[in-house]
Backbone as a printed PyTorch tensor [residue, N CA C, xyz], in Angstrom:
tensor([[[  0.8360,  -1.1810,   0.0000],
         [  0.0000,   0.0000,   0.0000],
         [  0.8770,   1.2390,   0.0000]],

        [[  1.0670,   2.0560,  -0.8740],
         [  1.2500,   3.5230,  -0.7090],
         [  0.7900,   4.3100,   0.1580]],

        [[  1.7290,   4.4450,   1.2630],
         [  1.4970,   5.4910,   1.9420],
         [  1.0830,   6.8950,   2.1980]],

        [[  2.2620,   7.8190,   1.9850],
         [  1.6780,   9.4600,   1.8410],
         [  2.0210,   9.6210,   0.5730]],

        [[  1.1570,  10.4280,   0.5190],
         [  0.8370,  11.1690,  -0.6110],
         [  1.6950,  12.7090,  -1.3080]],

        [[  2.1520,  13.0040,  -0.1730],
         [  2.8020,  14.5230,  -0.7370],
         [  4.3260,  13.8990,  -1.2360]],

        [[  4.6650,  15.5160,  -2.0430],
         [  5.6280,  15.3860,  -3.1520],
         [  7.0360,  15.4020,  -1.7570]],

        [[  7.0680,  15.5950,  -0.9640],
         [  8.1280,  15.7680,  -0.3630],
         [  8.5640,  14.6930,   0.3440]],

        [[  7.3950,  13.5350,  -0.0360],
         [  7.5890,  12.6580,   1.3180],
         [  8.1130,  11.3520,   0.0000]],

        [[  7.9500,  11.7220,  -1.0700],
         [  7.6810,  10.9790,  -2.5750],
         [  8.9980,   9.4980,  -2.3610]],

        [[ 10.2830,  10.0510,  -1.7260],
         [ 11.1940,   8.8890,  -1.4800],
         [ 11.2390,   8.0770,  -0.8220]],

        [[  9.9680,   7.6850,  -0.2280],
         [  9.9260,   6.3990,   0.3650],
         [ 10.7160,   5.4020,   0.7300]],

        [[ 10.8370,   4.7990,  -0.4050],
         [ 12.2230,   3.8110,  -0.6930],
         [ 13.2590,   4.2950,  -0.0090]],

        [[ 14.0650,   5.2070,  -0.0850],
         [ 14.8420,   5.8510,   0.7390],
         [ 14.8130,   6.1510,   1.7770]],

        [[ 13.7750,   6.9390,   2.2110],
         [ 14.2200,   6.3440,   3.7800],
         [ 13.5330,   4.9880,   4.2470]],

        [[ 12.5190,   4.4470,   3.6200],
         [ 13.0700,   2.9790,   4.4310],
         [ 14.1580,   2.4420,   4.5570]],

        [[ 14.8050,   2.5450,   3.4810],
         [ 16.6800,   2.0450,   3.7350],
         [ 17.2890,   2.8500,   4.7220]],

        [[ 16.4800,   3.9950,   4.4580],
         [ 17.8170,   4.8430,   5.7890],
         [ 17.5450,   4.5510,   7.5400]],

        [[ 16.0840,   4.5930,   7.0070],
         [ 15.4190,   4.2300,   8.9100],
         [ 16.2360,   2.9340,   9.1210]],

        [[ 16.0790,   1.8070,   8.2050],
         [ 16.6690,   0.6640,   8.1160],
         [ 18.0000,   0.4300,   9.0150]],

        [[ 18.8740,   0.8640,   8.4200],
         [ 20.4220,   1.5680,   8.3260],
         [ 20.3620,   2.1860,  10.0270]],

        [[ 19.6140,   3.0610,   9.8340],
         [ 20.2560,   4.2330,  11.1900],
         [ 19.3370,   3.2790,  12.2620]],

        [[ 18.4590,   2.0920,  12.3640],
         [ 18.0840,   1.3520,  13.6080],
         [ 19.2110,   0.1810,  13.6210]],

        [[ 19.5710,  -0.4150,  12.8500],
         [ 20.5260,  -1.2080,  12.9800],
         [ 21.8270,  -1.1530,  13.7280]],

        [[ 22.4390,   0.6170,  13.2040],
         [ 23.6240,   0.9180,  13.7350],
         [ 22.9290,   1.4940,  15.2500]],

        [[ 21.8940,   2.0360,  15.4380],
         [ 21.6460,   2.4970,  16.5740],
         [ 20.9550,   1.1670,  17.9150]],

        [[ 21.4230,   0.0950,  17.3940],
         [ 20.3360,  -1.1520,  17.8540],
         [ 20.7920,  -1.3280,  19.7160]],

        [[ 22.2840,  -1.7280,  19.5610],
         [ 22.7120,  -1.7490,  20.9570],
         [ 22.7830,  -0.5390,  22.1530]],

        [[ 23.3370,   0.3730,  21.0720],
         [ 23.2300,   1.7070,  21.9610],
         [ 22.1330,   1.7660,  22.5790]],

        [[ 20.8610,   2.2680,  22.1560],
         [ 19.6400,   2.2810,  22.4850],
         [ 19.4370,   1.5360,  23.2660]],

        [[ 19.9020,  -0.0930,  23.6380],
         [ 19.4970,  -0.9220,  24.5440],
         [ 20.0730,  -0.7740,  25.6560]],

        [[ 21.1570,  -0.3140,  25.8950],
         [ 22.3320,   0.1610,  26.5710],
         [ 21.7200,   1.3810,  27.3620]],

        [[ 20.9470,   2.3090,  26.7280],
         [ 19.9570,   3.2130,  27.5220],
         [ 19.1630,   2.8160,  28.8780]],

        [[ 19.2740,   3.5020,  29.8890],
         [ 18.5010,   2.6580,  30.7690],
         [ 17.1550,   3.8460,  30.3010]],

        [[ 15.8470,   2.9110,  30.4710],
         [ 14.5630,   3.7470,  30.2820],
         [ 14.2450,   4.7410,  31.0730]],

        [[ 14.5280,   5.3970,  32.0670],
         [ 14.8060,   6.9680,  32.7600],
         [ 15.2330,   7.5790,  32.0520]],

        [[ 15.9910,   7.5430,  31.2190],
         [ 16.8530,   8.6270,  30.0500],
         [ 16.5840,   8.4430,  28.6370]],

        [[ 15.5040,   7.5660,  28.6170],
         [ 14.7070,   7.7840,  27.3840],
         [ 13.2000,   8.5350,  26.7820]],

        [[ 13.0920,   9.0210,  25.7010],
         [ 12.2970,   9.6180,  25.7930],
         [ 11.1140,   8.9500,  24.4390]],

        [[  9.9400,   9.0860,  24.1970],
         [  9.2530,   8.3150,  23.1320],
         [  8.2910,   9.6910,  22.6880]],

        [[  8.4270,   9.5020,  21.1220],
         [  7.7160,  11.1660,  20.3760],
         [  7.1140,  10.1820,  19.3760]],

        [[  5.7880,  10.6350,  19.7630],
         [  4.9340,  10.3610,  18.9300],
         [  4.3490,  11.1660,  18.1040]],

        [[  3.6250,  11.4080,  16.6050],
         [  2.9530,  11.8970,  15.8810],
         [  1.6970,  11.8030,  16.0890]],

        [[  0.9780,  13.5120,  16.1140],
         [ -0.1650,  13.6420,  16.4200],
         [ -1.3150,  13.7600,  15.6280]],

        [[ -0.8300,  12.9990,  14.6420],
         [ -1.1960,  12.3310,  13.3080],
         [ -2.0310,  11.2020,  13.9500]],

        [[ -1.4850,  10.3470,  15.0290],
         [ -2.6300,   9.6070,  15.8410],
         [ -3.6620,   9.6430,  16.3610]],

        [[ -3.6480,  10.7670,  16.7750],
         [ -5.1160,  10.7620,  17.3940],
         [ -6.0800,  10.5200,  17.1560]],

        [[ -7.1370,  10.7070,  17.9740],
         [ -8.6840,  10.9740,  17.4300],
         [ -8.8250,  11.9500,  18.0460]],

        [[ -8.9550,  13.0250,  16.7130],
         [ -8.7740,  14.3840,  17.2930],
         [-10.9230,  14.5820,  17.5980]],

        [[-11.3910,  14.0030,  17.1880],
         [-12.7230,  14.1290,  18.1630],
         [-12.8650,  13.4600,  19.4690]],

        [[-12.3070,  13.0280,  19.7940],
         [-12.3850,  12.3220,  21.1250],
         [-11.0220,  12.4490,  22.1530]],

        [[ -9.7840,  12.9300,  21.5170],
         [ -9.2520,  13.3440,  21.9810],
         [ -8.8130,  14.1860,  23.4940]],

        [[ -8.4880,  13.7210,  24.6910],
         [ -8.2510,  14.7470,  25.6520],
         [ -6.7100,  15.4590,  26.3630]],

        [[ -6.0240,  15.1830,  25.0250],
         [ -4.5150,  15.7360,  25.6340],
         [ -4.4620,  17.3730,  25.7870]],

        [[ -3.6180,  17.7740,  26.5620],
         [ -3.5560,  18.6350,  26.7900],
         [ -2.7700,  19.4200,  26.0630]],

        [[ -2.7620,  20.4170,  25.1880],
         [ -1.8790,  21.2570,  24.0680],
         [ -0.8670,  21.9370,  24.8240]],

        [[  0.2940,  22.2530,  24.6500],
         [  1.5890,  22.6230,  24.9910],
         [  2.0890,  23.2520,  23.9990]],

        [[  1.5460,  24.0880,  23.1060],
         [  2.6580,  25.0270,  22.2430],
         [  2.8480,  23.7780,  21.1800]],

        [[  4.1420,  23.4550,  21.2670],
         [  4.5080,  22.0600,  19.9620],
         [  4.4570,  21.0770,  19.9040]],

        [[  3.5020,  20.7280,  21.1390],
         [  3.2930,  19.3630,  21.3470],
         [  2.1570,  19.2370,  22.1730]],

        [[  1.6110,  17.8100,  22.2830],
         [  0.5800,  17.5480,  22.9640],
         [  1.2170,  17.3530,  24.5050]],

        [[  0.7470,  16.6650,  25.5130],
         [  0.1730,  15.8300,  26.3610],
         [ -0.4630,  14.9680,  26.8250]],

        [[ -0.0290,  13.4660,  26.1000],
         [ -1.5550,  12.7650,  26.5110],
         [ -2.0370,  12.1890,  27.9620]],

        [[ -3.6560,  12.3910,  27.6720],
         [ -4.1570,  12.4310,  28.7330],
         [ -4.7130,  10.9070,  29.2290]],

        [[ -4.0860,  10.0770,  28.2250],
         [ -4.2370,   8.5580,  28.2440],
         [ -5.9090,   8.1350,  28.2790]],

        [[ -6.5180,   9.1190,  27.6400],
         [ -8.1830,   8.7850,  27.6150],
         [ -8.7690,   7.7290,  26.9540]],

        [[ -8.3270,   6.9250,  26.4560],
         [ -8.2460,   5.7880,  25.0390],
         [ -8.6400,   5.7790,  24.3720]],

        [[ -8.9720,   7.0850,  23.7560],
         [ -9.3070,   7.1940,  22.4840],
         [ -8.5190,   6.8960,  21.4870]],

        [[ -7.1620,   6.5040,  21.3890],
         [ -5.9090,   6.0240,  20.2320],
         [ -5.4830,   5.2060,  21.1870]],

        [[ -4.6980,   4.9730,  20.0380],
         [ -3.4900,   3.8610,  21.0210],
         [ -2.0150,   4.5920,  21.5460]],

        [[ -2.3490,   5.7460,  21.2980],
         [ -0.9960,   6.4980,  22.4440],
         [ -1.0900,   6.7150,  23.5370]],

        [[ -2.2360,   6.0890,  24.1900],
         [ -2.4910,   6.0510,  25.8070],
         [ -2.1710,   4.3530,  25.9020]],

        [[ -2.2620,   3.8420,  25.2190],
         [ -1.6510,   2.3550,  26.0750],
         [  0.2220,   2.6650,  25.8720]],

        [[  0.6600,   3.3960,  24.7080],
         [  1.8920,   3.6450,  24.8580],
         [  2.5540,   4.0830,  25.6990]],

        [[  1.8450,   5.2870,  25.9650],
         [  1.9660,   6.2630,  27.4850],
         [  2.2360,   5.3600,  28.7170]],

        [[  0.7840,   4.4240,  28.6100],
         [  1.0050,   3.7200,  30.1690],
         [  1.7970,   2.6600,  29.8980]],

        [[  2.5560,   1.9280,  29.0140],
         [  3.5300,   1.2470,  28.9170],
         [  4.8020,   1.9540,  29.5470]],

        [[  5.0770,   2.9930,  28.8210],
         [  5.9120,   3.6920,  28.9090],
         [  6.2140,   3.9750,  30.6340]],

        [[  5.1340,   4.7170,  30.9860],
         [  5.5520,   5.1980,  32.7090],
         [  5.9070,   3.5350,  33.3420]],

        [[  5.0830,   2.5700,  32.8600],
         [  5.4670,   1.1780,  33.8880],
         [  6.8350,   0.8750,  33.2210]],

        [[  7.2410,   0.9340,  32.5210],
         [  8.9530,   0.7290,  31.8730],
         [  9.7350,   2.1740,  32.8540]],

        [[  9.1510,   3.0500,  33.3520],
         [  9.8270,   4.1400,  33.6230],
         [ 10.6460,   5.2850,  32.6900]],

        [[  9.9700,   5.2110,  31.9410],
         [ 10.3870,   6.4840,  30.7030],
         [ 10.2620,   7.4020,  31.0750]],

        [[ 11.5940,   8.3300,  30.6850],
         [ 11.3090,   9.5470,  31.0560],
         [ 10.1850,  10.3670,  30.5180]],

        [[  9.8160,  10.5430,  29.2540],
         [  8.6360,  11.2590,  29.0710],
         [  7.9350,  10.4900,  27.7280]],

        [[  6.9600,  10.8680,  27.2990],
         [  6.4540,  10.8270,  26.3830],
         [  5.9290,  11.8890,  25.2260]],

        [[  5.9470,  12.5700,  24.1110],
         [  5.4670,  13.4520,  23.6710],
         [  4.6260,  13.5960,  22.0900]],

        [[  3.4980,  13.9120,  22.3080],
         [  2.7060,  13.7800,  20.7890],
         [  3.6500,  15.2020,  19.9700]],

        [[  4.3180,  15.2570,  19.0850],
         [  4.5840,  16.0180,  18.2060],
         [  3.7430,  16.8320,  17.5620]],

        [[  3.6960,  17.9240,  17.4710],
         [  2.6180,  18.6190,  16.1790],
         [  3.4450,  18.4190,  15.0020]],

        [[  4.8270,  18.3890,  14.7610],
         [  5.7730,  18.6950,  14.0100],
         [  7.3320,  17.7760,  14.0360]],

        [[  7.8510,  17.9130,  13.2670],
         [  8.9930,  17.0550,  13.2760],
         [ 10.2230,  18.3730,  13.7870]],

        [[  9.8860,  19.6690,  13.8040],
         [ 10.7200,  20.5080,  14.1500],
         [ 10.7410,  20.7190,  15.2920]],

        [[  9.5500,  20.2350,  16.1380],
         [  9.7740,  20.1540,  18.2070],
         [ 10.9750,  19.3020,  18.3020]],

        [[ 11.4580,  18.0910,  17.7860],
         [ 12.2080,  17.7390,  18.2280],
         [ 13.1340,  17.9970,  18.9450]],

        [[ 14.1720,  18.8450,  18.2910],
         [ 15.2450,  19.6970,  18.0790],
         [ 14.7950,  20.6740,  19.8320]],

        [[ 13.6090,  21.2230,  20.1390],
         [ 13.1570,  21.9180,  21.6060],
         [ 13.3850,  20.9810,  22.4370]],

        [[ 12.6570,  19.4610,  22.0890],
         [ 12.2500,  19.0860,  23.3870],
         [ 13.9280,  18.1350,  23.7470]],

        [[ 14.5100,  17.8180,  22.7690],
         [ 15.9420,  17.3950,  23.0360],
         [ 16.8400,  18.2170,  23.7590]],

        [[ 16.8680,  19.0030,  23.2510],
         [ 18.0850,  20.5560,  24.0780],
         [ 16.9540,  20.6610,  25.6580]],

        [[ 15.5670,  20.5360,  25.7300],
         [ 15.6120,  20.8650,  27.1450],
         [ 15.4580,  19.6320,  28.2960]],

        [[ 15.1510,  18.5440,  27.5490],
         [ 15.1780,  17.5610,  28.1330],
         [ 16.4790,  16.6290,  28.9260]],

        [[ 16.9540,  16.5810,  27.5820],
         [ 18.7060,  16.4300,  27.7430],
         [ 18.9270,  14.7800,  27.6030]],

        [[ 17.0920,  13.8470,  26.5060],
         [ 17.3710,  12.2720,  26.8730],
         [ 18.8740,  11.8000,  26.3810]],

        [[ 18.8090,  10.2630,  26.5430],
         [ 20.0900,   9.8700,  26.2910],
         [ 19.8650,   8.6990,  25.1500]],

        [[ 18.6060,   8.4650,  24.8400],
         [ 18.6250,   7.4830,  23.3620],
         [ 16.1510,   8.1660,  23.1950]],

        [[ 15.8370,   8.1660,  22.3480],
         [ 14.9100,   8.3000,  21.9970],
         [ 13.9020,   7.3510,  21.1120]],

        [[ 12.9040,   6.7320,  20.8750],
         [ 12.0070,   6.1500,  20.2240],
         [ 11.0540,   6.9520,  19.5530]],

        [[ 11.1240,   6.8410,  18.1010],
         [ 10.1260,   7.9480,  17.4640],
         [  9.5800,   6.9690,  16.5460]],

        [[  8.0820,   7.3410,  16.8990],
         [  6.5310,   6.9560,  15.6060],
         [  6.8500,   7.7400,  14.9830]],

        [[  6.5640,   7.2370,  13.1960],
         [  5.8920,   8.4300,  12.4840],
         [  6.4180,   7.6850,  11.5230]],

        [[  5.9980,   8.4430,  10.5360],
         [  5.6800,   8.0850,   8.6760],
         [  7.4690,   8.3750,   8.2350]],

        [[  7.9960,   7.5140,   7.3320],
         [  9.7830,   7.3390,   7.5500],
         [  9.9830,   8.8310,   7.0910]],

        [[  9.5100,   9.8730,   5.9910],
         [  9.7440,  10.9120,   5.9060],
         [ 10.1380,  11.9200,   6.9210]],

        [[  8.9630,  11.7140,   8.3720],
         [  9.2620,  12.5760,   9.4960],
         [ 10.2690,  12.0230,  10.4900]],

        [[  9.7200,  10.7040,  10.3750],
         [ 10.5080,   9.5230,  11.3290],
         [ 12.3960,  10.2640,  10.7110]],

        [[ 12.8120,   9.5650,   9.3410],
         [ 13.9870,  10.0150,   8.9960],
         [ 14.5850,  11.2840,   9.7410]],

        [[ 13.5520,  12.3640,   9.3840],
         [ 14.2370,  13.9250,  10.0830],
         [ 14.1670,  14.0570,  11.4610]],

        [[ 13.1760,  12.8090,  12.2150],
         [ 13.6150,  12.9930,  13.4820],
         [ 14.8690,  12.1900,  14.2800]],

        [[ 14.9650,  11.0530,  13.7780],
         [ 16.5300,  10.2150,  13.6720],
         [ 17.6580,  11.4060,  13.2670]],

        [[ 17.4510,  11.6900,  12.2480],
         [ 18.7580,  12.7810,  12.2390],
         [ 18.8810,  14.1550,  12.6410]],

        [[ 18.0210,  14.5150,  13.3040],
         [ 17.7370,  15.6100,  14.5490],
         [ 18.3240,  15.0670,  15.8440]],

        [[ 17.8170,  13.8800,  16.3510],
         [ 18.0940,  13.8720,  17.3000],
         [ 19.6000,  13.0620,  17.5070]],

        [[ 20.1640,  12.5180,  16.6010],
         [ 21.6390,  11.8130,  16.3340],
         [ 22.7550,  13.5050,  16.5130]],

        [[ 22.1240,  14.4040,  15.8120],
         [ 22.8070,  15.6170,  16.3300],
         [ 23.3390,  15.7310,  17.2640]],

        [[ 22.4000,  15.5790,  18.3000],
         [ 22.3780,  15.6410,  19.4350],
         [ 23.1350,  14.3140,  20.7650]],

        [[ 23.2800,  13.5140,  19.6600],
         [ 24.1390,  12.5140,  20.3530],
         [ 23.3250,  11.3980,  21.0610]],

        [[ 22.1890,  11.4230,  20.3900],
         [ 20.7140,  10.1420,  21.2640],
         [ 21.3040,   9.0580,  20.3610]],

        [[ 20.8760,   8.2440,  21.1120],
         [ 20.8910,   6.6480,  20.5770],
         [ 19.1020,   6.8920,  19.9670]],

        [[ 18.8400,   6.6010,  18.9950],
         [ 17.8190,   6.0880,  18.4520],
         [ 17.0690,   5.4360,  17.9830]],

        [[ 15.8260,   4.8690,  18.1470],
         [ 15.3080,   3.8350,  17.0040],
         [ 13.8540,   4.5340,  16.5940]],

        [[ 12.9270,   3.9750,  15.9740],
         [ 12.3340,   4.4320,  14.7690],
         [ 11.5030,   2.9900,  14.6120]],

        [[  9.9200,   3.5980,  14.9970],
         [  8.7570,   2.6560,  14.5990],
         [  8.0860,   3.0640,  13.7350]],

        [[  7.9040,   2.5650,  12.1250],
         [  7.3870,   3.6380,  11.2080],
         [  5.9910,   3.3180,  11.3780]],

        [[  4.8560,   3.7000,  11.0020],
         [  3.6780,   3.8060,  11.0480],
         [  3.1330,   2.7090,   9.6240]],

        [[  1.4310,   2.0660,  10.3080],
         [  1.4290,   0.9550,   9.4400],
         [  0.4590,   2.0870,   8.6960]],

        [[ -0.3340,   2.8260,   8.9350],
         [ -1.4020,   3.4340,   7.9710],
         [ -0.5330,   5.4150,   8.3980]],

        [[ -0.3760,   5.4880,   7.2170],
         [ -0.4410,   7.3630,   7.3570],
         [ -0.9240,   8.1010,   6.5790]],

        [[ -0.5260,   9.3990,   6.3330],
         [ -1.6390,  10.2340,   5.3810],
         [ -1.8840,  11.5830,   6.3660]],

        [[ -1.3270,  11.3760,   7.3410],
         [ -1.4360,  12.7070,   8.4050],
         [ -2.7080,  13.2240,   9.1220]],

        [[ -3.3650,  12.1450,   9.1310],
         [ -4.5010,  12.0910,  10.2010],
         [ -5.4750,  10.4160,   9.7080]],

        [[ -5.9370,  10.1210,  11.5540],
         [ -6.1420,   8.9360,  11.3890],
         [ -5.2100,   7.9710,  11.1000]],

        [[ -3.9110,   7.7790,  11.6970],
         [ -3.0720,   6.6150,  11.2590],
         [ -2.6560,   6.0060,  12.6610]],

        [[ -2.0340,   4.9770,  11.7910],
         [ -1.9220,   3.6370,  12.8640],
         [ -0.4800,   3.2860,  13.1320]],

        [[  0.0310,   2.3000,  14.1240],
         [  1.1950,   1.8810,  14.2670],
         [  0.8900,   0.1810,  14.6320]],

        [[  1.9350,  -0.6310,  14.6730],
         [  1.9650,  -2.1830,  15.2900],
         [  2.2340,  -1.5030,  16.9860]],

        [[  0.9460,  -1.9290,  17.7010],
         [  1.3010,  -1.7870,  19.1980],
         [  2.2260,  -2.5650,  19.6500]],

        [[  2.5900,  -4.2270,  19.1970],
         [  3.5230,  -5.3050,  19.3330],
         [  4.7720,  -4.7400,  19.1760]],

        [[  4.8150,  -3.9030,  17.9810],
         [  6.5830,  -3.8450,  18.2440],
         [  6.4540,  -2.3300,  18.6900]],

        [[  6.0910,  -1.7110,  18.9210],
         [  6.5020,  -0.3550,  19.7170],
         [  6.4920,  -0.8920,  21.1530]],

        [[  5.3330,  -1.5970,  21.7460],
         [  6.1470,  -2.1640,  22.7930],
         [  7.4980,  -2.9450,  23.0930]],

        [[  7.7790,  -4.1030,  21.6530],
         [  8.8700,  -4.7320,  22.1240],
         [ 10.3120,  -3.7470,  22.0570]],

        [[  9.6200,  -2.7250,  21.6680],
         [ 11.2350,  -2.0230,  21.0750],
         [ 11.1690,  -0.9120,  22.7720]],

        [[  9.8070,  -0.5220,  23.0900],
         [  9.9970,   0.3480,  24.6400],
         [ 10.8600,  -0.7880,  25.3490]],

        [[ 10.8300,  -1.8970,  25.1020],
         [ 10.9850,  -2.8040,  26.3090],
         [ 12.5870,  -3.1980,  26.6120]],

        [[ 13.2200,  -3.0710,  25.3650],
         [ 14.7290,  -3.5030,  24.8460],
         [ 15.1860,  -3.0280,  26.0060]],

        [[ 16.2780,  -3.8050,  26.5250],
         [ 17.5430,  -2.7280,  27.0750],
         [ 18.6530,  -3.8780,  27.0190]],

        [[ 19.6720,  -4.0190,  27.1990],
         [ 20.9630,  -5.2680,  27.4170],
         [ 20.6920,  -5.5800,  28.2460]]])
C-alpha cells in the first residue's frame, strides 16, 4: 500500500533504507539506555482528534491517556517501563526543543519514515541513541502503528 501522498515525502524507498540503516547501527546503543533517560515522540497524526483529551503545549501535545488512540496504552507502557517522558509532536521541528531541554540519552520515534527520517537525524545531532517505529497506515490524520513492536522495542535494554 502507498502510503503518503505529498511530493516531499515521494522517497519512500529511501528512507526505508535509511530508517533501516540508522536502527541497525543504533540497535545496541539504544538498549544500553537505561529507560529513565529515554524519551518516546509520537505523531499527532494519531489521534482521534474528536475524542481526543490531551492537553496542548505550544509544539506538542500531552496525553491524557483517555483511550481514544493507542498512544495512551503507549503512554502507560511507557511510565510502567519508567520512561522519562512521552510526547505527541505537532511537528517534526519540536524535536530539536524538546531534546536541548530535556537532555534524553537514546529516543524512540513513531511516524511516517519521511518525518521519522528527520527525526533520527535531529536527534543523532544531538548525540541520542535512536530507534524508529514507522507507522502501518499514514496520510497525516487517522493513522496507525503495530502496538507489538513499539512495545517490544519500549521494552529492549541489554
Amino acid at each position: 500500500m502507498k502510503l503518503c501522498v505529498f511530493p516531499k515525502k515521494s522517497d519512500e524507498e529511501k528512507n526505508k533504507a535509511l530508517a533501516a540503516k540508522k536502527n541497525s547501527r543504533m540497535y545496541e546503543a539504544f538498549n544500553g539506555v537505561p529507560y529513565a533517560e529515554r524519551v518516546i515522540l509520537m505523531p499527532h497524526c494519531m489521534r482521534n482528534i474528536k475524542m481526543c483529551k490531551a492537553k496542548e503545549m505550544g509544539s506538542y501535545y500531552l496525553c491524557a491517556e483517555c483511550g481514544a488512540c493507542k498512544i495512551g496504552s503507549i503512554s502507560k507502557k511507557s511510565k510502567e517501563l519508567g520512561y522519562k517522558a512521552l510526547y505527541v509532536l505537532k511537528g517534526g521541528k519540536a524535536v530539536k526543543k524538546l531534546v536541548e531541554e530535556l537532555k534524553p540519552k537514546a529516543a524512540l520515534g513513531v511516524a511516517c519514515y519521511f518525518e521519522g527520517v528527520m527525526g533520527m537525524q535531529e536527534s543523532e545531532k544531538h548525540g541520542l541513541a535512536v530507534q524508529f517505529v514507522p507507522l502501518t497506515k499514514d496520510g497525516c490524520v487517522d493513522t496507525d502503528v503495530n502496538l507489538e513492536e513499539v512495545f517490544k522495542t519500549l521494552a529492549r535494554k541489554s
